[in-house]
N, C-alpha and C positions, 0 to 999 in steps of 0.2 A: 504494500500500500504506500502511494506517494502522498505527500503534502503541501500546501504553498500556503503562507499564514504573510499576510501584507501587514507588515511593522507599521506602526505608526511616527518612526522614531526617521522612517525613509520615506513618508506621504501616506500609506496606507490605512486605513481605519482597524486592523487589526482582526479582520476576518481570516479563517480559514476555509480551504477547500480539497477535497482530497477526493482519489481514484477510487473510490469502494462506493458500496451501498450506503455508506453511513447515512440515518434519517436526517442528521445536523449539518453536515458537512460536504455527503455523497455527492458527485457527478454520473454516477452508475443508478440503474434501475430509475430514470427520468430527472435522478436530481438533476441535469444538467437545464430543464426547461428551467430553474426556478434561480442556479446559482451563475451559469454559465457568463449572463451577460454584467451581474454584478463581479464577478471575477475580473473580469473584463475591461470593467470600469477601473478597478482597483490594481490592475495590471498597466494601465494608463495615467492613470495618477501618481502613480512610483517611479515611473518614468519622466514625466513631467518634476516632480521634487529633485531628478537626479540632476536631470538640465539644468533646473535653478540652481542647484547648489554648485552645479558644475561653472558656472555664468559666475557667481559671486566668488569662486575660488581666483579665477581668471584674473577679475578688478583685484583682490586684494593681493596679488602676486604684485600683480603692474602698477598699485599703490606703493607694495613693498621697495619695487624697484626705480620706482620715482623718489621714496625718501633716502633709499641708500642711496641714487647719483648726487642727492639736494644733499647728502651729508660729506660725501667723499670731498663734492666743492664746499661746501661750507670747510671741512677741515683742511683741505689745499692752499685754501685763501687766509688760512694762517699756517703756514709751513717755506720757510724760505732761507733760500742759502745768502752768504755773502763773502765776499773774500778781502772784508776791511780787516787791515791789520790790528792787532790788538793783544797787549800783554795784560790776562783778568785785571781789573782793578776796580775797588768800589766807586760809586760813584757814575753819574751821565756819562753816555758814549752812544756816537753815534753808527750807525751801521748802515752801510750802500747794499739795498735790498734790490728785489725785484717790485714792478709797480703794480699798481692794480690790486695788491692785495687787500684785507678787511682789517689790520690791525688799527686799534683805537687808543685812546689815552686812558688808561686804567687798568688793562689787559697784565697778563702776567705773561712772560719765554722764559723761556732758557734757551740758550746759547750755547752750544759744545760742537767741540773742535772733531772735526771727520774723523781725521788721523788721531787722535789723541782722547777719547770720552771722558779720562780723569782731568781733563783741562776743560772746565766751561764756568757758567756764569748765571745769578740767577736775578730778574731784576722786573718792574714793572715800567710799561711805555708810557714816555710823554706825550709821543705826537710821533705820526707818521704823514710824508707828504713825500708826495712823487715816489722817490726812491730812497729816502733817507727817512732811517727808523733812529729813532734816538727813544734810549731803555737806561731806567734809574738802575743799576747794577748794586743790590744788598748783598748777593753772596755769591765770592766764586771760591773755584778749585785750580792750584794750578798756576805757575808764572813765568809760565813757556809764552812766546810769543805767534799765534799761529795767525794763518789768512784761509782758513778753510771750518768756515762757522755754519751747521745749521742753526735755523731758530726756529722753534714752534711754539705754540700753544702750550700753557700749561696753568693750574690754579693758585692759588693765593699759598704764600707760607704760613704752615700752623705754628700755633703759639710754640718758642723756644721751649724746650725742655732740659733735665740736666741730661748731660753726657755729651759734652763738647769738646769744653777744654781741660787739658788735664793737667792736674798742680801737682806738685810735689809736697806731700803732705810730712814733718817729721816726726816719732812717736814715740817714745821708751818704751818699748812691749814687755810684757812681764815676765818675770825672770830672765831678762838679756841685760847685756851689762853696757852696752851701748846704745847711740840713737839710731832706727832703722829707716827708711824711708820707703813710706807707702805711696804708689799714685794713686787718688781720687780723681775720678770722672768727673766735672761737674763744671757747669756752664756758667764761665765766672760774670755774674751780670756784677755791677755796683753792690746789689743786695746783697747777694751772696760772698761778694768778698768783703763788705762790711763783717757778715756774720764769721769769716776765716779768722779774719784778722783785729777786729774792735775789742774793747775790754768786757769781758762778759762776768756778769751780777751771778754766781750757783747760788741757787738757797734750794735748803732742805736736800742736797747731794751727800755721798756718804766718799771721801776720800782715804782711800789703802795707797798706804807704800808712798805718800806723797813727799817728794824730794824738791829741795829750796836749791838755786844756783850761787855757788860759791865764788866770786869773784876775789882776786889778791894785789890789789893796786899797792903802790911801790910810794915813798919815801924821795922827796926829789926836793933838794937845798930846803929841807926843813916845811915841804909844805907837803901834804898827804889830800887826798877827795877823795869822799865814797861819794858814787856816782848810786843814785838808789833807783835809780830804772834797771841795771845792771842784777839784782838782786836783793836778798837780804843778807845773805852773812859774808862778810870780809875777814881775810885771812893777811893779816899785815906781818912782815917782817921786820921786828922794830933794830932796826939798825942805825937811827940816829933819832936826834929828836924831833917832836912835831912842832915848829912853832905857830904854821898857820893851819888850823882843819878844818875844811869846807865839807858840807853837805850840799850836793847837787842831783837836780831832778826829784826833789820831796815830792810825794803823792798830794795835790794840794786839792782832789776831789771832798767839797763838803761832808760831814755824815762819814767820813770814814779816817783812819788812823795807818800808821806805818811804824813795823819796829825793825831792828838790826841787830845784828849780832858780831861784833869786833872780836876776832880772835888776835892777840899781838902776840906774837911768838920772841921770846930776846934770846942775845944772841951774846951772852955775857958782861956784857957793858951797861950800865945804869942807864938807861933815858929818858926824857918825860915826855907827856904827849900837854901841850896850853890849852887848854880845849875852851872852845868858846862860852860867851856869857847865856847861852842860850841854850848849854846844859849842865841841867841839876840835876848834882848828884843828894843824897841822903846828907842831912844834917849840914850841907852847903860844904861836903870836903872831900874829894877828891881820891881817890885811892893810891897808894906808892906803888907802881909797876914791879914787875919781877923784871932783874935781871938776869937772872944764872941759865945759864946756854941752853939753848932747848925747851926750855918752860917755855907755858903757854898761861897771858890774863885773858879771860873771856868775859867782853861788858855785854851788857846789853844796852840799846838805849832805842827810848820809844815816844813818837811825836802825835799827838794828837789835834793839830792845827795847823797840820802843815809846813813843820819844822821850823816854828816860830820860839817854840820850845821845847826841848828832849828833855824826857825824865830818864836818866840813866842809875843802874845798880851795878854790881860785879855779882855776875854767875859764878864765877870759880879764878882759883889765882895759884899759880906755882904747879899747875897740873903738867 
């Protein structure tokens, strides 16, 4: 037994008809009087949906193929060579294009060299006219000098991110006995090198293992500086006397304080250190230094306005 069932899905109302007696369906035993020329119908109208849809495949092929020539020239009409010489550089440049093209003022190219693709340029146009494209150049690669430039089409730069430029970071890692240096990735705008390098406020940090810079300035026709950017603790070799002692560079940020730590080391010979009116000691007197070779006096002294006045004690003496 054959079948034929006209879809509706192809034009047909979803009938069937088939070779047998069937009472519903049969073309045998007379159903042919009753089904034959509905079949018929239904066999003409699947045909007719097939033309149509066959008609509207047609048009949208040939639409298809009108937006892709409309696109191939829209994208040609921003694609062009040039052979202006040019070593990358920021900043306007002008370039001897071909004419006719659709470049605008506001457009974004790129510029890269035939011979060379790590050599280009990345920039937005000012103005194009006749033959002469002139592009604000923000980023290139590259400071070879070539004359073999495409330019095309291309979209806006996204917001900088980090990993650009890379610093040299240096760090005491734990348990090493020296400073290592790590590189960091990071896209040095203003910001960020403010945040590298400006004086940073820790509160509520928990510091391990934290180590102070030891600086040893020297004794020179009786005048001595602790320079206090340099560190806190000085490590002096008293080999003659002090007569003038200068504090330079005191921390003079309000709301905060600075202290020091003087190590004199003698070196068998008696000598004093004059120390200015602007450090008290306890009881307004001064300590007698050690002279015998080798010992070490350890002061302390500590300014809480900016080294207008040191309050100084002796930590330890003859050590």
């Amino acid at each position: 037994m054959s079948s034929v069932t006209f879809l509706t899905t192809v034009g047909g109302d979803g009938s069937t008809v088939t070779d047998d007696s069937n009472p519903s369906t049969g073309l045998a035993n007379g159903g042919h009087r009753t089904r034959f020329v509905p079949a018929l119908a239904q066999t003409v109208a699947v045909a007719a949906n097939t033309v149509e849809k066959a008609t509207e495949a047609a048009a949208s092929a040939t639409s298809a193929a009108a937006s892709a020539a409309s696109a191939a020239a829209i994208a040609g009409a921003f694609v062009s060579t040039s052979s202006t010489t040019w070593t990358p550089t920021i900043g306007s440049k002008i370039f001897t294009v071909q004419t006719g093209e659709q470049y605008t003022a506001g457009i974004f190219v790129t510029v890269v060299s035939a011979s060379a693709p790590s050599v280009w340029g990345f920039g937005q146009v000012t103005s194009y006219s006749g033959d002469q494209l002139t592009v604000d150049v923000q980023v290139i690669s590259g400071s070879t000098s070539k004359t073999d430039w495409n330019i095309s089409l291309t979209g806006a730069r996204g917001a900088p991110g980090l990993g650009i430029t890379p610093q040299a970071v240096g760090f005491l890692l734990s348990g090493g006995t020296s400073v290592k240096t790590m590189t960091v990735d990071v896209d040095l705008t203003a910001s960020n090198v403010t945040q590298l390098t400006a004086t940073q406020t820790l509160t509520n940090k928990t510091l391990t293992g934290l180590k102070e810079t030891k600086t040893a300035p020297t004794i020179s026709s009786g005048a001595l500086t602790l320079d206090c950017s340099t560190g806190n603790v000085f490590a002096v070799a008293l080999n003659a006397n002090v007569t003038t002692l200068t504090f330079s560079n005191v921390p003079t940020t309000t709301g905060t304080a600075y202290a020091l730590s003087l190590a004199l080391t003698a070196n068998g010979t008696a000598y004093t250190v004059t120390w200015p009116a602007s450090v008290k000691w306890p009881a307004g007197t001064a300590p007698t230094l050690t002279s015998t070779n080798g010992k070490v006096d350890t002061l302390v002294l500590a300014t809480y306005d900016g080294g207008t006045t040191w309050y100084a004690f002796v930590a330890g003496q003859n050590a």
